[in-house]
Structure formats: structure tokens, C-alpha cells
ZAVEXKOL-993622 format. One line per field, with one value per residue (C-alpha): chain; residue in three letters; residue number from 1; x, y, z. Coordinates in nm, 3 decimals. Layout:
<nodes>
mol A | ...
type Ala | ...
seq NUM | ...
u X | ...
v Y | ...
w Z | ...
</nodes>
This chain:
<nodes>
mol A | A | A | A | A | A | A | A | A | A | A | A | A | A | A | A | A | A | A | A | A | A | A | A | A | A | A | A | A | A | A | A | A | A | A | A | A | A | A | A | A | A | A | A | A | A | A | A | A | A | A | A | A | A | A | A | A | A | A | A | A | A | A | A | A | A | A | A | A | A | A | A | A | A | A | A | A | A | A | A | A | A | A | A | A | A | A | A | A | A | A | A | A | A | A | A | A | A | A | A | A | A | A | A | A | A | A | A | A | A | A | A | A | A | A | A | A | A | A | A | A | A | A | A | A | A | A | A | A | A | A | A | A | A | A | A | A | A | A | A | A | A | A | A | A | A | A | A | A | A | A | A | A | A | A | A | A | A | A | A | A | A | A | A | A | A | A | A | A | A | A | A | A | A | A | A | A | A | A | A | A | A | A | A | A | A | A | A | A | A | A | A | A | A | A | A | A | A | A | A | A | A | A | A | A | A | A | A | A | A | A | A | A | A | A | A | A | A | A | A | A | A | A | A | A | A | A | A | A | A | A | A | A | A | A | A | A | A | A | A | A | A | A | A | A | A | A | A | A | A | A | A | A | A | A | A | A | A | A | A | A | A | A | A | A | A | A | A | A | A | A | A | A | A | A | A | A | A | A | A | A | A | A | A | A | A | A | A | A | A | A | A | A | A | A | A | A | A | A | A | A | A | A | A | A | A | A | A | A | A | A | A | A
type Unk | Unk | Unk | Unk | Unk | Unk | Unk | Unk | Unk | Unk | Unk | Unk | Unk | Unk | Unk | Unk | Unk | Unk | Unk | Unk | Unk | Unk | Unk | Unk | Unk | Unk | Unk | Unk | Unk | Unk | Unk | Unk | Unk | Unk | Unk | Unk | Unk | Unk | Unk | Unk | Unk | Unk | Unk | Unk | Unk | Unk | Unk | Unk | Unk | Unk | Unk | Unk | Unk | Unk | Unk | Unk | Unk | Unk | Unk | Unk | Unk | Unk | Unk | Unk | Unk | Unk | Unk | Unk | Unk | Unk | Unk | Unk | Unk | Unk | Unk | Unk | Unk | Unk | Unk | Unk | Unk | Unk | Unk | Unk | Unk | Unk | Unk | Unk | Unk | Unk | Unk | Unk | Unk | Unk | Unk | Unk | Unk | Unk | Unk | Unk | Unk | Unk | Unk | Unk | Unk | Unk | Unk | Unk | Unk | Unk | Unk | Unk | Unk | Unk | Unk | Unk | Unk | Unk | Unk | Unk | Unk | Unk | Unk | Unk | Unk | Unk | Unk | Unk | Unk | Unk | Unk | Unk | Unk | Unk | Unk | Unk | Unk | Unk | Unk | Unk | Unk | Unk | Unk | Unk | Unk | Unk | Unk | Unk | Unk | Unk | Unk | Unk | Unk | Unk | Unk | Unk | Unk | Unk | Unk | Unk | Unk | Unk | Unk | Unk | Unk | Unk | Unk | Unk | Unk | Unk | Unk | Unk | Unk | Unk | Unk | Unk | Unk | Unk | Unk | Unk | Unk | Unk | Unk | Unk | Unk | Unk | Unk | Unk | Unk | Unk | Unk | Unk | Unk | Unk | Unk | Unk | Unk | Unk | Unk | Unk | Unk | Unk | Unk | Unk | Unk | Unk | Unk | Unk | Unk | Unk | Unk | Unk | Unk | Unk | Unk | Unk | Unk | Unk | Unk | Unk | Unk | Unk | Unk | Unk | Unk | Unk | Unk | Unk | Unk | Unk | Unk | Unk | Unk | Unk | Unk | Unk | Unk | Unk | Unk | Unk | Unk | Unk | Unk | Unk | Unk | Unk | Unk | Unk | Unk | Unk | Unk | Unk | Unk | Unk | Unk | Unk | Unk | Unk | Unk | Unk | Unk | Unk | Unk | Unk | Unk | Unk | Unk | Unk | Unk | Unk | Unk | Unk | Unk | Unk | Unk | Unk | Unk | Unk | Unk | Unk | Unk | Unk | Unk | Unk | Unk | Unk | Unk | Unk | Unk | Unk | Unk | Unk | Unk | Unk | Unk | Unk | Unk | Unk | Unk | Unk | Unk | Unk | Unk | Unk | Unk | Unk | Unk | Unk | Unk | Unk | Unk | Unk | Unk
seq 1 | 2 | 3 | 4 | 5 | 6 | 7 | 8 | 9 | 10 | 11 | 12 | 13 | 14 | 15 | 16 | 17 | 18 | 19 | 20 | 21 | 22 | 23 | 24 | 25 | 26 | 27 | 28 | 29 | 30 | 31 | 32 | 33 | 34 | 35 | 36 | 37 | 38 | 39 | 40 | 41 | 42 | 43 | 44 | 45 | 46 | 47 | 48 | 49 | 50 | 51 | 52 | 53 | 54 | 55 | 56 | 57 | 58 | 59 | 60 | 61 | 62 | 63 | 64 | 65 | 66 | 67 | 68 | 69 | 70 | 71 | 72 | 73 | 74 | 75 | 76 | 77 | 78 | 79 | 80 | 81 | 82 | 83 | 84 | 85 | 86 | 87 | 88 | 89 | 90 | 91 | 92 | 93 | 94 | 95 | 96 | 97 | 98 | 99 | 100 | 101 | 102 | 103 | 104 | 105 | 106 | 107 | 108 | 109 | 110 | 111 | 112 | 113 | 114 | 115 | 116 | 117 | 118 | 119 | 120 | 121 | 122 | 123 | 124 | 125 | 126 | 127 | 128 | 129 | 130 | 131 | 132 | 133 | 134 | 135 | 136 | 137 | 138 | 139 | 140 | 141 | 142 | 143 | 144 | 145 | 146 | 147 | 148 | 149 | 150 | 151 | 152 | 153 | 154 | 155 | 156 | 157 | 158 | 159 | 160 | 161 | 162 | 163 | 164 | 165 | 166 | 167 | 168 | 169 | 170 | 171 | 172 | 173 | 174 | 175 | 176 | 177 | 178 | 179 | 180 | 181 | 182 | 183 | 184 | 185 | 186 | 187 | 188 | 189 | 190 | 191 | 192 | 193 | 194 | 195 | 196 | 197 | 198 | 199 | 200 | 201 | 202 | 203 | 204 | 205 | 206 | 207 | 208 | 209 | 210 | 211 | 212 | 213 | 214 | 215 | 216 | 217 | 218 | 219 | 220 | 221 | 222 | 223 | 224 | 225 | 226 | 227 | 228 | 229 | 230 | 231 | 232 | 233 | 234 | 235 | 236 | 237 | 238 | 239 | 240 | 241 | 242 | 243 | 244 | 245 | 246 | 247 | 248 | 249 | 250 | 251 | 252 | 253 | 254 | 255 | 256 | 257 | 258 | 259 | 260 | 261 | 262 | 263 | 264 | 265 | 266 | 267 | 268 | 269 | 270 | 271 | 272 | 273 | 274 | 275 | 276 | 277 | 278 | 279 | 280 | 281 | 282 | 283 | 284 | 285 | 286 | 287 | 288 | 289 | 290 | 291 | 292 | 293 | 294 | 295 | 296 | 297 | 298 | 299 | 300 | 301 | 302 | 303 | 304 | 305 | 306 | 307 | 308 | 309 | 310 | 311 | 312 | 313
u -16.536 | -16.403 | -16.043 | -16.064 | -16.123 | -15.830 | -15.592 | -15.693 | -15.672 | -15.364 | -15.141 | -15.314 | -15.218 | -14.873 | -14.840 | -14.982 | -14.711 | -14.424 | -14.567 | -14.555 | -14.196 | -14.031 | -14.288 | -14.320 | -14.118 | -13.734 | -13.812 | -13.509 | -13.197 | -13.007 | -12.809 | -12.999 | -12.902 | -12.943 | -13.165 | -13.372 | -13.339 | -13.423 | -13.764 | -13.836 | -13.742 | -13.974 | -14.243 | -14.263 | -14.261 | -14.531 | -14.709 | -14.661 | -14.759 | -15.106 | -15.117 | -15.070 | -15.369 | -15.595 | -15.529 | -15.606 | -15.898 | -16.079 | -15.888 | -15.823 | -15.503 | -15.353 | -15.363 | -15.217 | -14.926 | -14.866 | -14.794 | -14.605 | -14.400 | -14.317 | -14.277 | -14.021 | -13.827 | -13.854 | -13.687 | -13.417 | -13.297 | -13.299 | -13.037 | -12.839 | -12.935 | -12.813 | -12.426 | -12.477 | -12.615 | -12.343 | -12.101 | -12.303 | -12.240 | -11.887 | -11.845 | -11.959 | -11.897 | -12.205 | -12.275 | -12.462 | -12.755 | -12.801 | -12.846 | -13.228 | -13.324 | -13.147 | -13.281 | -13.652 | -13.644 | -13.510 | -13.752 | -14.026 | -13.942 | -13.864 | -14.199 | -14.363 | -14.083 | -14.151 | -14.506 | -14.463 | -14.288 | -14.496 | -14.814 | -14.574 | -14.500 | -14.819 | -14.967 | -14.671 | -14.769 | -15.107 | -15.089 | -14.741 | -14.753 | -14.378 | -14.213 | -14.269 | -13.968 | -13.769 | -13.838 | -13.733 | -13.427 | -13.297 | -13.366 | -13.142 | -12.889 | -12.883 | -12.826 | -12.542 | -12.374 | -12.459 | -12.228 | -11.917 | -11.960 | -11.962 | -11.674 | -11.708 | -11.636 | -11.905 | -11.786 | -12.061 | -11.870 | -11.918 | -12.279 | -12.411 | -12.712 | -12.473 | -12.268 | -12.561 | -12.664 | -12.385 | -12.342 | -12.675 | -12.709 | -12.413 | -12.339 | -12.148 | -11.827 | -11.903 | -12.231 | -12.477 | -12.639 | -12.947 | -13.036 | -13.032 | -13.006 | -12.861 | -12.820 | -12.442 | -12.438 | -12.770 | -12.783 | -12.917 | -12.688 | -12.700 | -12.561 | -12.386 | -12.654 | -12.897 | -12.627 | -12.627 | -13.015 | -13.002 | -12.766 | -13.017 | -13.256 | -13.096 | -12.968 | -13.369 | -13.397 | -13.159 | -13.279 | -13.612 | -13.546 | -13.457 | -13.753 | -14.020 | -14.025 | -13.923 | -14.232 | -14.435 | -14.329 | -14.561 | -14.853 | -14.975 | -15.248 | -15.092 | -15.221 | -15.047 | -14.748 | -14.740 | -14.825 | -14.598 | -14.322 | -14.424 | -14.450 | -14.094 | -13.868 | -14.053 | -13.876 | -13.559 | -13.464 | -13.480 | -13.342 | -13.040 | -12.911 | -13.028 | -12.797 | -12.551 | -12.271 | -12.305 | -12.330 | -12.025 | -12.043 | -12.293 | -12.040 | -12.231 | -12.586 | -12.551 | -12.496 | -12.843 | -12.976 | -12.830 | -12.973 | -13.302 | -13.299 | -13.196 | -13.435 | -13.727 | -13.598 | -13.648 | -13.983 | -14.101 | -13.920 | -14.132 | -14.466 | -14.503 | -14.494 | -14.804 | -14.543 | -14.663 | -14.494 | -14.744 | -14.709 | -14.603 | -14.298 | -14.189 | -14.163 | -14.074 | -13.709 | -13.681 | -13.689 | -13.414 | -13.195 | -13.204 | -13.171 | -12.846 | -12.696 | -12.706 | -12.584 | -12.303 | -12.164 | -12.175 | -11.980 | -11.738 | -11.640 | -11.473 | -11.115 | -10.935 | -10.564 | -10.484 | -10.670 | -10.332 | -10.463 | -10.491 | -10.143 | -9.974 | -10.142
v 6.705 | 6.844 | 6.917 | 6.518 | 6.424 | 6.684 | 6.518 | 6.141 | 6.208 | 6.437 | 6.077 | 5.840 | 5.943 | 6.055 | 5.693 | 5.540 | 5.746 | 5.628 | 5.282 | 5.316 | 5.526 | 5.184 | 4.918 | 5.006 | 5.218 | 5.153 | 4.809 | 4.697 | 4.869 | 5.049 | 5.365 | 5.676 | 5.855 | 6.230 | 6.227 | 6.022 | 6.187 | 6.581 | 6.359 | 6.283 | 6.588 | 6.788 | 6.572 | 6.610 | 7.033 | 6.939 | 6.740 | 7.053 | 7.264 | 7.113 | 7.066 | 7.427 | 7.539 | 7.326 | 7.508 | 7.810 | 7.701 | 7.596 | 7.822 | 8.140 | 8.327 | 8.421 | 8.073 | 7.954 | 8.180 | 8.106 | 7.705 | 7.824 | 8.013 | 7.749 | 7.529 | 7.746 | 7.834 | 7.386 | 7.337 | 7.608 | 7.467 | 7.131 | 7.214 | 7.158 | 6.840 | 6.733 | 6.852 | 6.614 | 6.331 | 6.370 | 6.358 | 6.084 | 5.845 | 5.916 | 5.867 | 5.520 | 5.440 | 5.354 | 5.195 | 5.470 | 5.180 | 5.152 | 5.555 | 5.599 | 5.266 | 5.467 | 5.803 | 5.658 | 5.499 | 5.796 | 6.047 | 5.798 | 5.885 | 6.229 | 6.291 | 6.138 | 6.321 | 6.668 | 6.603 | 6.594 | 6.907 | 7.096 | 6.980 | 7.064 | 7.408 | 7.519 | 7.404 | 7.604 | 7.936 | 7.905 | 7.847 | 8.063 | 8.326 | 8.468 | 8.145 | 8.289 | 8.528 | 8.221 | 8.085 | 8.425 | 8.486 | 8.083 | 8.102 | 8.429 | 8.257 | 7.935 | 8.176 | 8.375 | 8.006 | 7.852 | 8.144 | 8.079 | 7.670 | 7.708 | 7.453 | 7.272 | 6.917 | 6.634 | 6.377 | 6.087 | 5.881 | 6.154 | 6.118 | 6.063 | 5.861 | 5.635 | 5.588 | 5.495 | 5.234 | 5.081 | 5.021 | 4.844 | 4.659 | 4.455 | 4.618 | 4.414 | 4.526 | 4.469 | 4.587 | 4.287 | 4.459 | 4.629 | 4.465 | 4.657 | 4.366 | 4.007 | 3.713 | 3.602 | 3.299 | 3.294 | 3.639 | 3.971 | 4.229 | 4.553 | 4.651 | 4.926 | 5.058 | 5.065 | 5.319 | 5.559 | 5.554 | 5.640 | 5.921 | 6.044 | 6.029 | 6.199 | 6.502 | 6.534 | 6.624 | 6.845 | 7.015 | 7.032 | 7.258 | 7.490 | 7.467 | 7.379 | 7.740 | 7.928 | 7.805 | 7.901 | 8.273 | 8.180 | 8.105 | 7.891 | 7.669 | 7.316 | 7.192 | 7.449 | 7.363 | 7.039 | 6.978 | 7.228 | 7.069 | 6.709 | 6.839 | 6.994 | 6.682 | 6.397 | 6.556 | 6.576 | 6.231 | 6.319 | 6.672 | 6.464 | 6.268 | 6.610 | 6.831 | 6.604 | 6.627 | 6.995 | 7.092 | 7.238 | 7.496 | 7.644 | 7.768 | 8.055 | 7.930 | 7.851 | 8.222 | 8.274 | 7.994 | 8.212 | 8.519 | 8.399 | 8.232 | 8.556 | 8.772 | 8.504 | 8.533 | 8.897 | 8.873 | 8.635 | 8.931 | 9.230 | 9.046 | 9.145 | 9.540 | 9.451 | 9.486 | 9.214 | 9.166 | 9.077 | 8.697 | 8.847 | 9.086 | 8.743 | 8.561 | 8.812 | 8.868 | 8.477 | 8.445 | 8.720 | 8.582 | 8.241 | 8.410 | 8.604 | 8.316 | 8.122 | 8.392 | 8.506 | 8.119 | 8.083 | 8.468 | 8.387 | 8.020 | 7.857 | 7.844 | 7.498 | 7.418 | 7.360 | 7.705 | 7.866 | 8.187 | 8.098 | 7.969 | 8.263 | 8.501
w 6.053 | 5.744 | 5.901 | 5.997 | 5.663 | 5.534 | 5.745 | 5.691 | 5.330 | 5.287 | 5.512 | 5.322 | 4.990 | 5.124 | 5.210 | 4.890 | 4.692 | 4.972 | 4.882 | 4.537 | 4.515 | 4.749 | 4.651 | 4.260 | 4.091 | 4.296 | 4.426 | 4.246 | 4.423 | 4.185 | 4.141 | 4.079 | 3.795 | 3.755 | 3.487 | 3.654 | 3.958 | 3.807 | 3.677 | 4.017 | 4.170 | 3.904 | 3.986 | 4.336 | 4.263 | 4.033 | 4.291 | 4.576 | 4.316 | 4.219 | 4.555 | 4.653 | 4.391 | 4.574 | 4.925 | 4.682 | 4.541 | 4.863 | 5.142 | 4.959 | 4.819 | 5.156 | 5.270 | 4.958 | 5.000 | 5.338 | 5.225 | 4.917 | 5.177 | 5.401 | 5.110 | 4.956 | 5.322 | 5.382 | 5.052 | 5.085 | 5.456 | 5.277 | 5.084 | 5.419 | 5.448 | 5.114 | 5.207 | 5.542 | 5.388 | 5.091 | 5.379 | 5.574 | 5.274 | 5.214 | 5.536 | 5.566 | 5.208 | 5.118 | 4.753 | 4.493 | 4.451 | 4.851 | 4.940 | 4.799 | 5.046 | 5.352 | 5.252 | 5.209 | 5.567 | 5.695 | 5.556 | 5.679 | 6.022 | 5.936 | 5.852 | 6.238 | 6.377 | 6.193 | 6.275 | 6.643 | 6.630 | 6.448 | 6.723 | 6.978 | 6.853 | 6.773 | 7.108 | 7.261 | 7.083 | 7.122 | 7.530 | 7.599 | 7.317 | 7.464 | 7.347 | 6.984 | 7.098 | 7.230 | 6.844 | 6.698 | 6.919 | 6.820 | 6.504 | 6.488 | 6.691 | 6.447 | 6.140 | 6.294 | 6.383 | 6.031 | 5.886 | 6.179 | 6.137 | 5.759 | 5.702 | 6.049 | 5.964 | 6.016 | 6.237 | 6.232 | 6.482 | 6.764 | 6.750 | 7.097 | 6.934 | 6.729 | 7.031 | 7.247 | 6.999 | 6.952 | 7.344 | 7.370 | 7.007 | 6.820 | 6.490 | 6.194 | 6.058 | 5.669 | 5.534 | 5.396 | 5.064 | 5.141 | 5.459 | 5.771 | 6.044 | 5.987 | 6.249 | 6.331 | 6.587 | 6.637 | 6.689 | 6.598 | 6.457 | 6.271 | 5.978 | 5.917 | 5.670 | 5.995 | 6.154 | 5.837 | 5.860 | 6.215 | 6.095 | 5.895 | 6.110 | 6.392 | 6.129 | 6.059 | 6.412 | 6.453 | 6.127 | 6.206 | 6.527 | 6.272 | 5.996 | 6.207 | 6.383 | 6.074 | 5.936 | 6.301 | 6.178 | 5.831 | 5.963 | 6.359 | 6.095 | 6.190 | 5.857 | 5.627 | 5.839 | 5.834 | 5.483 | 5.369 | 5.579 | 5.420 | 5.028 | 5.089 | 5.226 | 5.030 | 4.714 | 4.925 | 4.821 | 4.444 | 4.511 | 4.656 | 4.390 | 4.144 | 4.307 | 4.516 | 4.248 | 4.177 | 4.536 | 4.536 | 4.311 | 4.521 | 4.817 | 4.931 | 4.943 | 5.286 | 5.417 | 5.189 | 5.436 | 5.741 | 5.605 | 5.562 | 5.919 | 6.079 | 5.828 | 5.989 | 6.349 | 6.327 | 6.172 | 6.514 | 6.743 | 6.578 | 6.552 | 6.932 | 6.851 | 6.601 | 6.303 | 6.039 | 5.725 | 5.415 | 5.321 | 4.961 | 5.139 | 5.308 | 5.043 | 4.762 | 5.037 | 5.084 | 4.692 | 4.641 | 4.865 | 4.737 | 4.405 | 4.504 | 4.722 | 4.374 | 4.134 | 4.357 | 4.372 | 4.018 | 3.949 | 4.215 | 4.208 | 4.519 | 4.448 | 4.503 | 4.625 | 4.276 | 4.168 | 3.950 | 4.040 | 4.438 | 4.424 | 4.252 | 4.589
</nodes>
């Protein structure tokens, strides 16, 4: 009864705060700033963070560890969200004061989407233990292709769901503000915001085949999953517009991300010979990667076309 009431209680306030982030405090469509958007972003760590002490308080330090841990590996794969959806809205050219709309309805269905993954999973490992190996050899296999695809280019108009849509549903040529479907001769259309949500939506998926059993090698508790998973992309929004125009600079963050999806992939593979990592090991690697990932983009800057010192090689 008390793992009902855990659940009931951890959606419904997930959804008061989604209420009150849309409904309250950006009912008004505007452009987020990134003042404004570092606030947010440190108040949803706050938020995971208070959140995390009560799993500690009531469930013990190992627990606790084991949702800071799939916090922290959530919010590092993030990171290669951010790039697509920077990408996603170039793309389309969609207005600054439109993206937080299409990133909150997104998100929204990230989170049943992540959620029916993570039941899936667990169900999976629990009934076919082997397919923990499947995770661990993927997972291996995704990190190895993140570092060979490093500066494969995003082509949104090749998506097979966008493509599908369009066949079955008439889409309008010019956007019409924030609204996602508008009638034209009597009939229903979608906008072309609708299409960069689906985007979204559809890069959630394909990202979550990647989190969801990198957090499986953490810990099988579907709760510590699943609210670890949740706590990490609701601040994704806010970690966007934070980090969006310095991106960039951080050119070799995504071999950390390989690294760490590799270093996880192994740690699923050895669990079978009864070799098991402390939490603390896990997380202490995960944090210096992340740690060198950053320091090594900021020592070594990505040169440009117009870099003088590029040119003169």
C-alpha cells in the first residue's frame, strides 16, 4: 500500500508543478532568457536534490545513491538532446518565444513514454535475466557509434514518423503563433509547430533506448528508475535555453557521453560473473568523465574555418 501511495503522490505533484510551470509562471509566450533560464534550471537540481534526501531519509544511503546515479547518468545523456533540439529549431525556424510551448508538450509525452519503458525493461530483466547482456552489449554498441556519428548531420525531413504524418494529416505551410492545429476550408490542419513537437517527441524515443537501460545497470527498483528518469528531463527544458548558446564550446562532451555508455555496457556484461561495482565506484567514474569531457573542451577549443591558426596548417 505504501508503494501505491509513493507513486500516486510522486505524478501528482509532478503534474501540479507541469501545471503551474505552463498554467502560471510561462502562460504568456515569451522568449526565455538565460538568466531566467539558469533560475529554472537551478531549481529543478534543487527540487531533485531535496528530493533525493528524502529517498535517503526513508530508504537508506544505498538507495539514495542509486537515484543520484541515474539522476546524474539522465542528465549527462541529456545533454544530447539539447544539440538535437538546438538543431530541431533551426531547422524549422522556430521563434525564441514559441520553443518552451514545444519543449513542454514534448517532455509531457516524454515522460508516459519513458515510463513505459522503464515497466517494460524491468519486467524484461526480472522474467529473462540474459536480456541484461542484450542491454549491456547495445549500450556498448550505441557508445562506439555516438563517437563515429559525432558530426552526422540531423535531417528532420527524413524522419519516417514526420513522413507518415504528413501522408495521413494536412499540415500548413506558415506557422500560426503558438497554435498547433488551425482550420483552412473548413478543415483541420496542422501547423508546423505540431511537426517540431512530434520531432521532439520522436528524438525522446530514440533517446530513451539509450538511458532507460543505462539506468537498468543502477539499480531493477522501477521507482528509483523512474523517478530518477522524471527529476532528470523535467529540468531539460531550462537546461536548454541555459546551455543552448554555449553548447558549442563543449565539442568533446559527447565522447564523455560515449565513454560513459560503453563504461555502463560493460558494467551490465560483468554483472553475470558476480562482478558488482559499488554504487560509489559508478558514480565516482561517471563524475570524472563528465569532469574531463568538460575541462578538455574548454583547454582545447574547436577550431573554426576562420581559426588563423587552422588556416596557416
Amino acid at each position: 500500500m505504501s508503494q501505491i501511495f509513493l507513486w500516486v503522490g510522486f505524478n501528482v505533484f509532478i503534474l501540479v508543478m507541469l501545471v503551474l510551470d505552463l498554467g502560471v509562471f510561462n502562460r504568456k509566450n515569451h522568449e526565455i532568457k538565460v538568466k531566467e533560464a539558469l533560475l529554472w534550471s537551478l531549481f529543478w537540481i534543487v527540487l531533485s536534490l531535496i528530493f533525493n534526501y528524502g529517498i535517503y531519509y526513508y530508504k537508506g544511503t544505498e538507495v539514495a545513491l542509486q537515484f543520484f546515479t541515474g539522476y546524474i547518468i539522465e542528465k549527462s545523456l541529456s545533454v544530447d538532446n539539447i544539440f538535437v533540439f538546438l538543431m530541431v529549431f533551426t531547422y524549422f525556424r522556430v521563434q525564441p518565444k514559441y520553443q518552451h510551448k514545444v519543449l513542454f508538450y514534448g517532455i509531457l509525452g516524454a515522460l508516459v513514454s519513458r515510463a513505459i519503458f522503464i515497466f517494460a525493461g524491468v519486467a524484461l530483466i526480472e522474467n529473462f535475466h540474459w536480456i541484461i547482456y542484450v542491454f549491456g552489449a547495445f549500450l556498448i554498441f550505441t557508445g562506439i557509434k555516438m563517437i563515429t556519428e559525432k558530426n552526422k548531420e540531423i535531417r528532420p525531413d527524413k524522419n519516417p514518423v514526420l513522413k507518415a504524418f504528413r501522408r495521413v494529416f494536412p499540415v500548413t505551410k506558415e506557422y500560426h503563433g503558438s497554435r498547433f492545429f488551425v482550420k483552412v476550408n473548413k478543415k483541420l490542419h496542422a501547423t508546423p509547430l505540431f511537426i517540431v513537437v512530434l520531432m521532439v517527441e520522436t528524438t525522446d524515443i530514440i533517446f530513451a533506448v539509450d538511458s532507460i537501460p543505462a539506468i537498468l545497470a543502477i539499480t531493477h527498483d522501477p521507482f528509483i528508475v523512474y523517478t530518477s528518469n522524471v527529476m532528470a528531463i523535467l529540468g531539460l527544458r531550462a537546461l536548454y535555453f541555459a546551455l543552448s548558446a554555449v553548447m558549442r564550446l563543449f565539442h568533446y562532451i559527447q565522447y564523455g557521453l560515449s565513454v560513459i555508455l560503453v563504461f555502463v555496457g560493460v558494467k551490465m556484461l560483468i554483472s553475470g560473473f558476480e562482478i558488482k561495482l559499488p554504487i560509489t565506484v559508478t558514480l565516482a567514474v561517471i563524475g570524472v568523465i563528465l569532469v574531463l569531457s568538460i575541462v578538455a573542451s574548454l583547454i582545447f577549443p574547436q577550431k573554426t574555418e576562420n581559426d588563423p591558426e587552422q588556416n596557416q596548417n
